[in-house]
C-alpha positions in Angstrom: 3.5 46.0 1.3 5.5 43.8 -1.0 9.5 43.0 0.7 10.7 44.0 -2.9 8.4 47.5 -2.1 9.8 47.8 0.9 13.5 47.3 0.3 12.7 50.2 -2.8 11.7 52.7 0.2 14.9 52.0 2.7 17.4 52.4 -1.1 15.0 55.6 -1.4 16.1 57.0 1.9 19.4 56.6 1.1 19.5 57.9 -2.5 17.7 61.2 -0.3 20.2 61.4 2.2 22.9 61.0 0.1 21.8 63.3 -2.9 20.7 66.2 -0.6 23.1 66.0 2.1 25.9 65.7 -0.9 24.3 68.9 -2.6 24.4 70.8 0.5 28.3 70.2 1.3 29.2 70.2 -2.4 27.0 74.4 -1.9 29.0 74.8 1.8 31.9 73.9 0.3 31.4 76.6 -2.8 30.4 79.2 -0.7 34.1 78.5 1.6 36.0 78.3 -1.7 34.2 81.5 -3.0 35.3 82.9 0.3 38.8 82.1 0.5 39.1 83.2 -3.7 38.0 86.9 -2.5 40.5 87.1 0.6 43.0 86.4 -1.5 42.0 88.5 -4.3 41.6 91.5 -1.4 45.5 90.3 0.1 46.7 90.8 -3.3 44.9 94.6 -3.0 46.7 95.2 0.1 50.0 94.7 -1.4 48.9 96.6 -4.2 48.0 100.0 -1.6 51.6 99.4 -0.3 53.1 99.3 -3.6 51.0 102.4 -4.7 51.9 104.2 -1.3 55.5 103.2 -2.1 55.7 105.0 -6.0 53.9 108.1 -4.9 56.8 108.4 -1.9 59.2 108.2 -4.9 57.5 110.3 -6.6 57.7 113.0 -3.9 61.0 112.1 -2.6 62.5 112.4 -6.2 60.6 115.9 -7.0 61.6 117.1 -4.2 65.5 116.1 -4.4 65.2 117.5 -8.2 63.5 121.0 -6.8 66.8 121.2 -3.9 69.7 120.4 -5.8 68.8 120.7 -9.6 70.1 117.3 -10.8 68.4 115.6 -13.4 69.0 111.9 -11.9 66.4 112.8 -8.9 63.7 113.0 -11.5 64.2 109.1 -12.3 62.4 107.8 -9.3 59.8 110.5 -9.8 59.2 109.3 -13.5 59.8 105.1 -12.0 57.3 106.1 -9.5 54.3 107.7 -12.1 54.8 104.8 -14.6 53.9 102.1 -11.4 51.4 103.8 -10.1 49.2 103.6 -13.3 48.6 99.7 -13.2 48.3 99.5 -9.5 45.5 102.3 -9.7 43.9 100.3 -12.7 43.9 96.9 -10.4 42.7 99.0 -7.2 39.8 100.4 -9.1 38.6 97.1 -10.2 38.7 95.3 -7.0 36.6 98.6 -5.6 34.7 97.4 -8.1 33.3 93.9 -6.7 31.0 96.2 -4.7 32.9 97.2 -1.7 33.6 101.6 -1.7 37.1 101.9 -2.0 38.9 105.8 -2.0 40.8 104.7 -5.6 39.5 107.9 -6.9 40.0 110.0 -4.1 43.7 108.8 -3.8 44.4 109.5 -7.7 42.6 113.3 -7.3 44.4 113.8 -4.1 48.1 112.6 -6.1 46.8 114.7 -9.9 46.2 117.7 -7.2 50.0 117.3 -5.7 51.1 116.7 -8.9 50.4 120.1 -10.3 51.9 121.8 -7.7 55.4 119.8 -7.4 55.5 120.1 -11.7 55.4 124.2 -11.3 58.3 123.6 -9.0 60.2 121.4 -11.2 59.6 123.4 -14.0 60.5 126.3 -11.7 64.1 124.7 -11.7 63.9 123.6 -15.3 63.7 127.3 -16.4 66.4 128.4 -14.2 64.4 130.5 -12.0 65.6 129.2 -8.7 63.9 131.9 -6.7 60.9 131.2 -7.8 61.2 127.5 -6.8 61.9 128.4 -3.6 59.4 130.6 -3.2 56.9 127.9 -4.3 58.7 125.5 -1.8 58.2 127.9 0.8 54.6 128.6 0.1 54.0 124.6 1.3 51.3 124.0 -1.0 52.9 120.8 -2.4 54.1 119.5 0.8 49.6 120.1 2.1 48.5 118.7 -1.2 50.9 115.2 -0.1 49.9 115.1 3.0 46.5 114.6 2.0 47.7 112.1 -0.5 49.0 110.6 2.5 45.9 110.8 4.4 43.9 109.4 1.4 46.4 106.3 1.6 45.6 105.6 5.2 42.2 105.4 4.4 42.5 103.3 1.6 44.4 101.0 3.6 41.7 101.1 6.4 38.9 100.5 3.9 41.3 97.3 2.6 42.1 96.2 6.2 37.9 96.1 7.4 37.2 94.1 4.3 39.8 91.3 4.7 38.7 91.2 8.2 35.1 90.6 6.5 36.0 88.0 4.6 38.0 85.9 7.3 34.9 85.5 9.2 32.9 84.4 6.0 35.9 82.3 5.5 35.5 80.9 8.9 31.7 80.7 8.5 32.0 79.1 5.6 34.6 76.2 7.2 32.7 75.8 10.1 29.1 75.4 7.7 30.4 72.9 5.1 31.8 70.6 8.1 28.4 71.4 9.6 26.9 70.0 6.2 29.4 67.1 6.0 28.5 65.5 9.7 25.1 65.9 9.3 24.6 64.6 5.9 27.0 61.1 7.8 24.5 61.5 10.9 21.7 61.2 8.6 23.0 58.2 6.7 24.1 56.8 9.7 20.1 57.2 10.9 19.2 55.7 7.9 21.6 52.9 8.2 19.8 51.7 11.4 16.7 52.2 10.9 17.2 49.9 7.6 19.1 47.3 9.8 16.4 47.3 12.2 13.5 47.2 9.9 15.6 44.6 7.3 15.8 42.4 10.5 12.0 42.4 11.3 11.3 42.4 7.9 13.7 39.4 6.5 15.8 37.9 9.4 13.1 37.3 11.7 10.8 35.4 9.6 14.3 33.7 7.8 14.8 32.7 11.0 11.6 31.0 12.5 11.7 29.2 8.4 15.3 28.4 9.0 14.6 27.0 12.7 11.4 25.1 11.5 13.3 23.4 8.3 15.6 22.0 10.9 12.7 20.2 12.8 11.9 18.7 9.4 15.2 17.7 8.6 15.1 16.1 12.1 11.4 14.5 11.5 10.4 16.6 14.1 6.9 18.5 14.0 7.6 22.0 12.9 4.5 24.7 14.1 4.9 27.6 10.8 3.3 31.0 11.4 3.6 33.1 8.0 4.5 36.6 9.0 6.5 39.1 6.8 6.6 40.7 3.7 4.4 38.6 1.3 7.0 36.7 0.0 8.1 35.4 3.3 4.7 34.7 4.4 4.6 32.7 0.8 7.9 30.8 2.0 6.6 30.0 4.9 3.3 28.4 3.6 5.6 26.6 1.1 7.9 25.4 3.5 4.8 24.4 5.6 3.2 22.8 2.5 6.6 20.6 2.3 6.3 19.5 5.9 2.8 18.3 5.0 4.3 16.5 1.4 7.3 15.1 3.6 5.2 13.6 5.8 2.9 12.0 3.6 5.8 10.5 1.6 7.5 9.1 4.8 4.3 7.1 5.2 4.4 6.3 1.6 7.8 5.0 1.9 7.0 3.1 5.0 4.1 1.4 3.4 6.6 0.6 0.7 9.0 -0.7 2.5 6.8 -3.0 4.7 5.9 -4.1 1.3 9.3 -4.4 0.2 9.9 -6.4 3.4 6.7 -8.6 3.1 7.4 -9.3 -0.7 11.0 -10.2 -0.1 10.6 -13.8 0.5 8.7 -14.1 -2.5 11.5 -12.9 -4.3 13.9 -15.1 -2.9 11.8 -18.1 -3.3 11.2 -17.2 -6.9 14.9 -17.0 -7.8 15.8 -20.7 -6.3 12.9 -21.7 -8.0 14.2 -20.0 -11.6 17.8 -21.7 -10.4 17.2 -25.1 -8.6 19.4 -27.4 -6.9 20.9 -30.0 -9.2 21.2 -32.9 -6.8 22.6 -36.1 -7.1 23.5 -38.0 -10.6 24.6 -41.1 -11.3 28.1 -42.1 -11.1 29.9 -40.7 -13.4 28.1 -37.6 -14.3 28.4 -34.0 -12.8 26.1 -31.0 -13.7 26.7 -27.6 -12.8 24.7 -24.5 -13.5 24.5 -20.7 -13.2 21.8 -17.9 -13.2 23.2 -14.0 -12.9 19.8 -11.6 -13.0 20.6 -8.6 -15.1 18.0 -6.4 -12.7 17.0 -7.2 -9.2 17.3 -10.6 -7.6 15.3 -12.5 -10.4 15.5 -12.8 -13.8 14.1 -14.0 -17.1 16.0 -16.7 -17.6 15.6 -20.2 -15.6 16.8 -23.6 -15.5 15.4 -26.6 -14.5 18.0 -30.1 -14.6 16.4 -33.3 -13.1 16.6 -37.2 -12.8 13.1 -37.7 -14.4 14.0 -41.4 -13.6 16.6 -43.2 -12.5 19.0 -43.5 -15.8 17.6 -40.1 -17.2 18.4 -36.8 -16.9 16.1 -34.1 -17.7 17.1 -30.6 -18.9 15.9 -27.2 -19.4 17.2 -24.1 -20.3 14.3 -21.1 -21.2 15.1 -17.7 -22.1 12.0 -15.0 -22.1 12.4 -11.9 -23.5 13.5 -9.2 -21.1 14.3 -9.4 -17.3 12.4 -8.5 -13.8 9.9 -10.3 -11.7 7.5 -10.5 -15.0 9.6 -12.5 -16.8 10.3 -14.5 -13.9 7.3 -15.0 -13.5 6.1 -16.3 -16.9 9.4 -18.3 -17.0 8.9 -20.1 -13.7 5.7 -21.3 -14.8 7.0 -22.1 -18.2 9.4 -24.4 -17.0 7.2 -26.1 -14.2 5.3 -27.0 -17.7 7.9 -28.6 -19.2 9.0 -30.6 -16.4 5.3 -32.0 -16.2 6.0 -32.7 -20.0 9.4 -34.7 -19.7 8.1 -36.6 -16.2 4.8 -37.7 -18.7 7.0 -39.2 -20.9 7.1 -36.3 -23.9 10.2 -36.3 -25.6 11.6 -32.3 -26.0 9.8 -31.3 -29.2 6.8 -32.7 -28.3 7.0 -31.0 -24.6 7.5 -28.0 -26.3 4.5 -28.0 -28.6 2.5 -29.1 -25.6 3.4 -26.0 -23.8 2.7 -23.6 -26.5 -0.3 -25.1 -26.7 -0.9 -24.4 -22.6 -2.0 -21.2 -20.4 1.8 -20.6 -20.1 1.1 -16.8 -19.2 3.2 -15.3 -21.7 1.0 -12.7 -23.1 2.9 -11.1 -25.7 6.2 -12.2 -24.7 8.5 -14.8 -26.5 10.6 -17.4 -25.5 13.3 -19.4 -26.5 14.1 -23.1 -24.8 16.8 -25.9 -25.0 15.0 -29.1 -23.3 16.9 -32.4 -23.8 16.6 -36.0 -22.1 20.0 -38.1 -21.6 20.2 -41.7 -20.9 23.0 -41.9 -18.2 23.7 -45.1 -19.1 24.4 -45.2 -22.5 24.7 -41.0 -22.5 22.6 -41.1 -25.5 19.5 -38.2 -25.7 17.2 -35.8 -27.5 16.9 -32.6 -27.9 14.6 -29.8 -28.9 15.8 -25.7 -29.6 13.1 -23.6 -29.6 15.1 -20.5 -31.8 17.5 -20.8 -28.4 21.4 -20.3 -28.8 23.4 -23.6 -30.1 23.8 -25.7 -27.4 27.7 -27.1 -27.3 28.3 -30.7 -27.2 32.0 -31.6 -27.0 34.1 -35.1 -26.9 37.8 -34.7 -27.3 38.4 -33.0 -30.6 34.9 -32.6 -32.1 32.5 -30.2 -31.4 28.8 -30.0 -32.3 26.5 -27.6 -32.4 22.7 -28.5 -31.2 20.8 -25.9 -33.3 17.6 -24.8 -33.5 14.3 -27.8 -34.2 11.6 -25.3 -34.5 11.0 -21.5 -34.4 11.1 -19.5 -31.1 8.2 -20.0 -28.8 5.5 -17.0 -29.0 2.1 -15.9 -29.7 1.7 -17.8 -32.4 1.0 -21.5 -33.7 4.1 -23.7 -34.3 5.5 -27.5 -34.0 8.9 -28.7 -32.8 11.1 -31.8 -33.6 13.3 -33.7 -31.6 17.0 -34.5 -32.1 19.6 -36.8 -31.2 22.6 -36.4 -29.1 25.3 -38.5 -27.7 27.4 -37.7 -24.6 30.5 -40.2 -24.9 32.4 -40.1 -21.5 34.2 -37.8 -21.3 32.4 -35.2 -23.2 29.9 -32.2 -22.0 27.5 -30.6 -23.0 27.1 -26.7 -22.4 23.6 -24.7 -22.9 23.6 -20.9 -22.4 21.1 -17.9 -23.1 22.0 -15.2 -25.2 23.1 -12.8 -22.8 26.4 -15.1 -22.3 27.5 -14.7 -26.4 25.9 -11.1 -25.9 28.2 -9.2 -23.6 29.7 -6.3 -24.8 33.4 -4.7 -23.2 34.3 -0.9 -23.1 34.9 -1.5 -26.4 31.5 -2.5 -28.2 32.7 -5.7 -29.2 31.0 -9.0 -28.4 32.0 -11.9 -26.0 31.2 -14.5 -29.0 30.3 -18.1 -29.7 34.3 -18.2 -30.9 35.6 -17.5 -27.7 33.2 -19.4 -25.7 34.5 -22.2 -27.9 38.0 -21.7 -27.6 37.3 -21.3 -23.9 35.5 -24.8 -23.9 37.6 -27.1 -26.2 40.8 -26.1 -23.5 38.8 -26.9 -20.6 38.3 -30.5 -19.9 35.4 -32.3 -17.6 36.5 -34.5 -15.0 33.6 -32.4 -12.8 30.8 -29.4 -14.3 31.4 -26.9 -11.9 35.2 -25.7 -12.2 34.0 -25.6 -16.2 31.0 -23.0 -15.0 33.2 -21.3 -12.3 35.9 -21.2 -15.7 33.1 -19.5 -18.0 32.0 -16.8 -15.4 35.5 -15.9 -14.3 36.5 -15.2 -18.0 33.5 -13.2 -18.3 34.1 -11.1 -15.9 37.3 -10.3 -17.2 35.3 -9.3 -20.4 32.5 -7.4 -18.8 33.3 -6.1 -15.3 29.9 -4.5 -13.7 26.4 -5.1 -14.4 24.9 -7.1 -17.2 22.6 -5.5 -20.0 20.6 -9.1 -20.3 20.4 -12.1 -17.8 22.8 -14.7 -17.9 21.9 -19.0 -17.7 25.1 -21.8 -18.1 24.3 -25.1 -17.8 27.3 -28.1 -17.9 26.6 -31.2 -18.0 29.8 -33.5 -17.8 30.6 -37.2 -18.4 33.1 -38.6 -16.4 36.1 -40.6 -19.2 35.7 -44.6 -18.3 38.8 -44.8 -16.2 37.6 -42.0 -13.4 33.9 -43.9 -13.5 33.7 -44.9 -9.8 30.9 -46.9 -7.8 30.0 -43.4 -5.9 27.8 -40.7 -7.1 29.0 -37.2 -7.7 27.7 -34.5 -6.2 26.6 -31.4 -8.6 25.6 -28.0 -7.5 24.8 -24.6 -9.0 26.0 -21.2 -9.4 26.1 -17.6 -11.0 26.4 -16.2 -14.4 26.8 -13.5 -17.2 26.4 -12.2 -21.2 27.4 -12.7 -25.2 27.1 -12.5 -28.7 24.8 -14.5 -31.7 25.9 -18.0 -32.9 26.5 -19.9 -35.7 23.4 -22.0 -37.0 25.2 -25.0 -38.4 27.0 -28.8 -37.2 30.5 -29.4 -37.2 32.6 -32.8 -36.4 36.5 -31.0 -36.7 39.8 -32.7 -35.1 41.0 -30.4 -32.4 44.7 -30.4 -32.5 46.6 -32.4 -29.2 47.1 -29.1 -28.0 43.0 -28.0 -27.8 43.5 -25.7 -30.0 39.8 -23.8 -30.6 37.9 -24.9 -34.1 36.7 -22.2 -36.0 
C-alpha cells in the first residue's frame, strides 16, 4: 500500500473518531439540555400549584368573612382570588399536558363544587336572609366541599413533587452521559493519535532514517549498505539514493582520472605558454626589448611572440594573433611562429616569410591569423616590416609618430602575397606592436581602450629601457579594465637607447604580462609633438 494510501486511512480514523464521537456528545449534550428545559418548565408548575393553592384560600377566606360579617370589602379577595386562578389553571393543564397525569381537572371540579355552595351563602347574605346563611354555615357543606379542594391540592402538589424528582435524575443521567460521551470520544482520538505516531514512525521515520544515515556515509565517501523498505515511495528513495551512491562513485573516479590528467598535462601547458612568450635575452648595446603575453582563458593563449638576434646586428621580431583563445589556438600559433623564425634565420625578409608560411602545413584549419614580423639592423636601427591585416604597429622618435600598417591581407585559408616595408628606429625612438585585444578592452562603460589613448600614453613615456614602457601600458590598463580579459593580450617594445646613454655594456631585456583595446587607424603620420608630449591626434 502506497504511503499517500496509507496516510488517507490514519486522516480516515480521525475524521471517524472525531465525526461520531462529536455526534454523540453534541446528542448527550441535547438530551441534558432537554432535561434541564423540562425541570424548569415543571419548577415553574410548582410555583404555579402554590400560587393556585394561594387564590383559592382567598377565595374561601374572603367568602367566608363576607358570609360572618356582611361587608362588601371581604368579597374583594374572593373576586382577586377567582380572576388568578383562571391562568394558573390554563398553565397547569398544559404542562399535564406533556404527558405526565396531573389532578388539574380534579382540582377545578373539586373548587366549581365548593363554589356553589359558598355562592348560596353569599347570596344568602345578599338577600338579607341572615338565618338562612347560617343555617347553610352550619350545615358544613362548604367547609367538606374545601377540604377536599384542599385534599385535591396536596395531590397535585405530590404529582408535581414525583415528577421534578424524575427529571433531576435524567438531569443527572444526562450530565453524567454527555461527559461519558466527551472522554471517550478524547480516549478514542487519543488511541488514534498513537497508533498514527507509531505506525507514521515505522512507516516514514524509520526508513527516513536508515536514507538519512546512509546519505551521511556518502557525504563522507563512505560505503553506504541501502535496504529499500517502506511505503513504495520510500522504497523508491531509497533505490534513488542508492542509485546516486553508485553515480557518485563513478564520477569520483571520473574526476580522478581527470585530474591525474590534469596533473600529467600540466607541464605541457606550462611549457607551451613560455614557448608562446619567450625569453628576450641579451641585445646589443643600446637596445632594450620588453614584452608581455596575458591569456584571456587558462594559462595559454592565442597570441604569441617571438623576438630574437637572428645574427649578431639583427633583431628579429614577431608578433601573431590567431583568432580566438585556449590551448587550440596556442597550439596553431606556437607552430606558426616556429615557422617564421625558420623564415627570418633563412634569410626571408617579413613579407616573404609570410607568404612562405601561408604557403606551409601551418595547422590552422579554418582559423585566421594576423602577424607583424620585422627585421632591425642594430647598428644603423634601420628594418622591414610586414603586417599581415595585424593592428598598426607604433614607431616613435621624439615628436613624430608612424603608424606601420597593414602590407598584405590577414593570413587564412586562402591564397595571398605580402610586401615588405621600411622602418627606421633613430636612437632614441621605439617601436611598440600589440594585438587587438590591447586597443579592444572595454570598461563598465562599453567604451573602448583605443589607439588614441595608447598614443597619448606612448608619446609621454620616453625609452631609456622597454620594460618600465610595458610595465606603463599594463598598469594603465588595468586601471581601464580591472578583471578578466574578453580577448588575449601581446605588447611588444622595442627601445633605442638616445646616443649619449649608448654604453660599451649590453642591456638586459626581459618579458612580462598583458591586456585589451579598440580598432586603429590605417594610415602614416609624421606630426611635431609639442615640448610638452602632448598626444597627436
Amino acid at each position: 500500500m502506497s504511503l499517500r494510501s496509507r496516510l488517507g486511512l490514519i486522516a480516515a480514523a480521525y475524521v471517524l473518531v472525531t465525526v461520531i464521537g462529536g455526534l454523540a456528545t453534541v446528542h448527550a449534550a441535547q438530551r441534558w439540555s432537554s432535561a434541564l428545559d423540562a425541570r424548569r418548565a415543571w419548577l415553574v408548575g410548582s410555583e404555579q400549584a402554590a400560587r393556585l393553592r394561594a387564590s383559592y384560600v382567598d377565595q374561601e377566606t374572603g367568602q367566608r368573612g363576607y358570609v360572618i360579617t356582611g361587608r362588601n370589602d371581604f368579597l374583594e379577595p374572593y373576586d382577586r382570588g377567582q380572576a388568578e386562578a383562571v391562568p394558573l389553571i390554563t398553565a397547569l393543564d398544559q404542562l399535564g399536558g406533556t404527558g405526565t397525569d396531573l389532578p388539574v381537572s380534579d382540582v377545578e371540579q373539586a373548587m366549581a363544587d365548593w363554589r356553589t355552595e359558598a355562592i348560596r351563602e353569599i347570596d344568602a347574605v345578599a338577600a338579607g336572609d341572615q338565618q338562612a346563611a347560617d343555617d347553610l354555615v352550619k350545615s358544613g357543606v362548604a367547609k367538606t366541599r374545601f377540604d377536599i379542594v384542599r385534599a385535591r391540592l396536596d395531590h397535585l402538589d405530590s404529582a408535581i413533587s414525583a415528577k421534578l424528582d424524575r427529571l433531576r435524575g435524567s438531569v443527572d443521567d444526562a450530565r453524567v452521559r454527555t461527559a461519558e460521551t466527551f472522554l471517550v470520544t478524547v480516549a478514542l482520538a487519543l488511541l488514534v493519535t498513537a497508533a498514527a505516531a507509531f505506525l507514521v514512525r515505522r512507516w516514514l521515520m524509520v526508513p527516513l532514517s536508515s536514507i538519512t544515515t546512509a546519505v551521511r556515509r556518502i557525504r563522507l565517501g563512505e560505503p553506504a549498505s541501502l535496504t529499500p523498505h517502506g511505503p513504495p515511495e520510500l522504497r523508491q528513495v531509497a533505490t534513488a539514493v542508492d542509485e546516486m551512491q553508485r553515480t557518485i562513485g563513478q564520477q569520483r573516479d571520473d574526476a580522478i582520472r581527470a585530474r591525474e590528467a590534469i596533473e600529467q598535462s600540466a607541464i605541457l601547458a606550462v611549457q607551451v605558454r613560455s614557448e608562446l612568450a619567450s625569453d628576450l635575452g641579451d641585445y646589443p648595446t643600446g637596445w632594450t626589448m620588453a614584452a608581455g603575453l596575458r591569456a584571456a582563458e587558462g594559462l595559454v593563449a592565442g597570441d604569441c611572440y617571438d623576438v630574437a638576434l637572428i645574427s649578431p646586428t639583427t633583431i628579429g621580431i614577431a608578433v601573431l594573433d590567431i583568432a580566438g583563445h585556449g590551448a587550440q589556438s596556442a597550439v596553431a600559433a606556437l607552430k606558426c611562429k616556429e615557422l617564421l623564425k625558420a623564415a627570418l634565420r633563412s634569410g626571408l625578409e617579413p613579407g616573404a616569410a609570410i607568404s612562405w608560411l601561408s604557403d606551409q602545413e601551418h595547422g590552422l584549419g579554418d582559423l585566421f591569423l594576423t602577424a607583424f614580423v620585422a627585421v632591425i639592423d642594430t647598428d644603423s636601427g634601420s628594418g622591414t616590416y610586414a603586417n599581415a591585416g595585424h593592428p598598426h604597429a607604433l614607431l616613435s622618435h621624439g615628436g613624430t609618430l608612424e603608424r606601420l600598417g597593414p602590407t598584405g591581407p590577414i593570413l587564412g585559408p586562402f591564397p595571398a602575397r605580402w610586401e615588405s616595408g621600411s622602418m627606421l628606429v633613430d636612437q632614441g625612438g621605439k617601436l611598440i606592436i600589440y594585438t587587438d585585444g590591447l586597443v579592444e578592452a572595454r570598461d563598465a562603460s562599453r567604451s573602448f581602450y583605443g589607439e588614441p589613448r595608447l598614443v597619448e600614453l606612448l608619446v609621454s613615456l620616453d625609452c631609456p629601457d622597454a620594460q618600465p614602457v610595458v610595465d606603463r601600458l599594463l598598469a594603465d590598463l588595468d586601471d581601464f579594465h580591472p578583471g578578466r580579459l574578453v580577448d588575449d593580450v601581446t605588447i611588444v617594445v622595442a627601445c633605442r637607447a638616445p646616443a649619449a646613454d649608448v654604453t660599451s655594456e649590453p642591456r638586459v631585456s626581459r618579458g612580462t604580462a598583458a591586456p585589451a583595446g579598440s580598432p586603429v587607424p590605417t594610415t602614416r603620420i609624421d606630426d611635431d609633438v609639442p615640448a610638452d608630449h602632448q598626444p597627436v591626434s
